[in-house]
C-alpha positions in Angstrom: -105.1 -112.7 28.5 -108.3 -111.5 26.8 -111.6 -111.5 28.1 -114.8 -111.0 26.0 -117.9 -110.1 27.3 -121.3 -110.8 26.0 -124.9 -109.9 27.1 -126.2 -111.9 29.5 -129.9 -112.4 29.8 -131.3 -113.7 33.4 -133.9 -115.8 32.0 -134.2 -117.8 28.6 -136.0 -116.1 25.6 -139.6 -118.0 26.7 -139.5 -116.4 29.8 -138.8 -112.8 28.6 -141.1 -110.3 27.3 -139.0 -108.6 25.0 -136.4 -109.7 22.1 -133.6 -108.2 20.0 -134.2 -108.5 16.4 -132.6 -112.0 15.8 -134.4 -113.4 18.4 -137.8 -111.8 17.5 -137.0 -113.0 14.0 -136.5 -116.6 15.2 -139.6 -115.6 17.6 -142.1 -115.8 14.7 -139.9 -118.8 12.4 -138.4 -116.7 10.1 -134.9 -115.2 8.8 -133.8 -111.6 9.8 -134.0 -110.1 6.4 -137.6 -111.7 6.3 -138.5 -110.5 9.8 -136.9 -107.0 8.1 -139.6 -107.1 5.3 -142.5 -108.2 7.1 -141.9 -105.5 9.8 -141.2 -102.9 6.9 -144.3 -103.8 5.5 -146.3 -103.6 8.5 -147.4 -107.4 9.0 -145.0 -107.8 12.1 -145.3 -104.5 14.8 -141.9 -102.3 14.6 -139.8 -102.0 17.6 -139.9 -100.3 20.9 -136.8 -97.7 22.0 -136.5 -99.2 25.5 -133.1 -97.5 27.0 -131.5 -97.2 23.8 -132.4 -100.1 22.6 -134.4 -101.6 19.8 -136.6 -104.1 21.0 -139.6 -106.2 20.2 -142.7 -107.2 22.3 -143.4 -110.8 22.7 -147.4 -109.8 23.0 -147.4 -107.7 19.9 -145.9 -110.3 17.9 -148.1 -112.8 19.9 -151.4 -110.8 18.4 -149.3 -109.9 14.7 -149.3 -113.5 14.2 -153.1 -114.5 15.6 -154.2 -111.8 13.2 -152.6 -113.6 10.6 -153.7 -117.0 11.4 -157.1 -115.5 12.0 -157.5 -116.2 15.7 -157.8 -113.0 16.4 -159.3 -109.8 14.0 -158.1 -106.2 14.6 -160.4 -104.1 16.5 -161.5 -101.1 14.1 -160.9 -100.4 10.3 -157.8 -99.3 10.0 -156.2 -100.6 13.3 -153.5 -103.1 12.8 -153.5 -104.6 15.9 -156.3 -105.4 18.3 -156.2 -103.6 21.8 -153.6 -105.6 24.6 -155.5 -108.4 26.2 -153.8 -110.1 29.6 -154.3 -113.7 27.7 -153.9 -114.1 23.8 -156.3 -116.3 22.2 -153.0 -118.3 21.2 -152.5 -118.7 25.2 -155.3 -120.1 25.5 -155.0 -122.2 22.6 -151.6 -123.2 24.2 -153.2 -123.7 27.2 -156.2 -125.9 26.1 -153.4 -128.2 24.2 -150.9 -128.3 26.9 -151.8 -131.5 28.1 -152.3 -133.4 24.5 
């Protein structure tokens, strides 16, 4: 008999603040090799080392992407990301169109 064990998450992926790679990647709609580029490029934020372990923020993707959809701008010249807001302007976008 041969038991394989897996990493279990306690909640889903919508519920968690950070990702692995593959599921940042499918995060922000795109492949791996993709999310690779974009992060080696600096569009998308790198990782965090969080006990070993490479992870992604669900925020600073959140505000990667509104800077590149132009709902949100960075902060000074030469500052990829704007400062960490509790609410994204894409929450309250989401929140605004929950109901429609």
């Amino acid at each position: 008999m041969m038991f394989t064990a897996g990493l279990i998450h306690a909640l889903p992926p919508s519920d968690r603040r950070c990702f692995d790679r593959k599921e940042a990647a499918s995060y922000v709609c795109v492949s791996v090799g993709t999310f690779d580029r974009l992060v080696e490029k600096g569009e998308l934020p790198g990782p965090l080392l969080l006990l070993g372990r490479k992870v992604w923020d669900k925020r600073s993707l959140d505000r990667a992407l509104d800077e590149m959809s132009g709902l949100e701008t960075a902060s000074a010249p030469g500052q990829a990301f704007a400062p960490m807001t509790t609410e994204t302007p894409l929450d309250v976008w989401r929140r605004a169109n929950a109901e429609n």
